[in-house]
N, C-alpha and C positions, 0 to 999 in steps of 0.2 A: 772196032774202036769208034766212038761218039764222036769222037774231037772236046769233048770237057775233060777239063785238069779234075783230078784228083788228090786226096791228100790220106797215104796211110797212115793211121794212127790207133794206140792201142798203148793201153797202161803199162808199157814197158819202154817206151819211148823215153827218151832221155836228152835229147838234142837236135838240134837243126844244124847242117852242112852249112857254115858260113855266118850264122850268128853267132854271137857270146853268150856265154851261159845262163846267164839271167834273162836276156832277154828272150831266148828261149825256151828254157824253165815257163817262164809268164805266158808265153804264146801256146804251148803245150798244154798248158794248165787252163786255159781260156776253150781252147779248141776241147778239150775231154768235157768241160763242162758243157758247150754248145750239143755235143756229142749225146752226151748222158742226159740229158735236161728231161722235163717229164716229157712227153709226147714224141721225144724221138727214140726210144728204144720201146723194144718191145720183150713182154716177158710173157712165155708161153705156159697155160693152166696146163697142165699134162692129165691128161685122163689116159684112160687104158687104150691100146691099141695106136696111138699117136704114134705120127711120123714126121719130125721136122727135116729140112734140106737146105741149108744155106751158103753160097758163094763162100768157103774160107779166106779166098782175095779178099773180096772185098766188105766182109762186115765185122764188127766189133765184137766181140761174142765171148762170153763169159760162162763158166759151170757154176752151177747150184750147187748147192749142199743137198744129198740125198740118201738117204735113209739106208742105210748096211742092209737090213735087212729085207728089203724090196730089191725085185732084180730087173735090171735094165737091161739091154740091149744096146751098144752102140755099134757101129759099121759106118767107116772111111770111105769115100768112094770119089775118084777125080773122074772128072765126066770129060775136059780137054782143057788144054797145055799147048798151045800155040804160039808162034811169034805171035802174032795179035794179041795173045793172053799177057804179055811179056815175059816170055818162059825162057829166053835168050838174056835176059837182065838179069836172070836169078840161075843160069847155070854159070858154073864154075870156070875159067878160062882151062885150056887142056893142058897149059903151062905150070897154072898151079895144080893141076889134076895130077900128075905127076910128082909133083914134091913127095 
């Protein structure tokens, strides 16, 4: 860990823990734009033989439209999962593992 705050977000968001609706509607809607603006995303030329790899924590990332008849390749792959990763935030307590 860096010690800089982070902020997940991603076009399914819908709210902030502890603001009202509107106001975070508007805050959400501000932060996708800063997000999406020209020069901070990137959008990859694909040519043959290409291999992208990107953090799924931590980046914003969208599928293309791609042609049926052309065949891809995808493959999953988690490289670690640590407390540090916050992998302890995102597993389930063993109380409701149980339910």
């Amino acid at each position: 860990m860096n010690g800089r705050g982070a902020i997940y977000l991603a076009s399914h968001a819908y709210a902030v823990e502890g603001m009202d609706a509107a106001a975070a509607t508007a805050l959400i809607d501000q932060l996708m734009q800063a997000a999406t603006a020209p020069g901070a995303s990137y959008l990859h030329p694909w040519r043959k033989g290409d291999v992208v790899i990107w953090d799924n924590r931590a980046t914003m990332h969208r599928g293309r439209p791609w042609p049926a008849h052309e065949a891809r390749l995808m493959i999953r792959t988690t490289i670690s999962a640590t407390s540090a990763d916050g992998l302890d935030a995102m597993r389930m307590p063993s109380s409701q593992a149980a339910e």
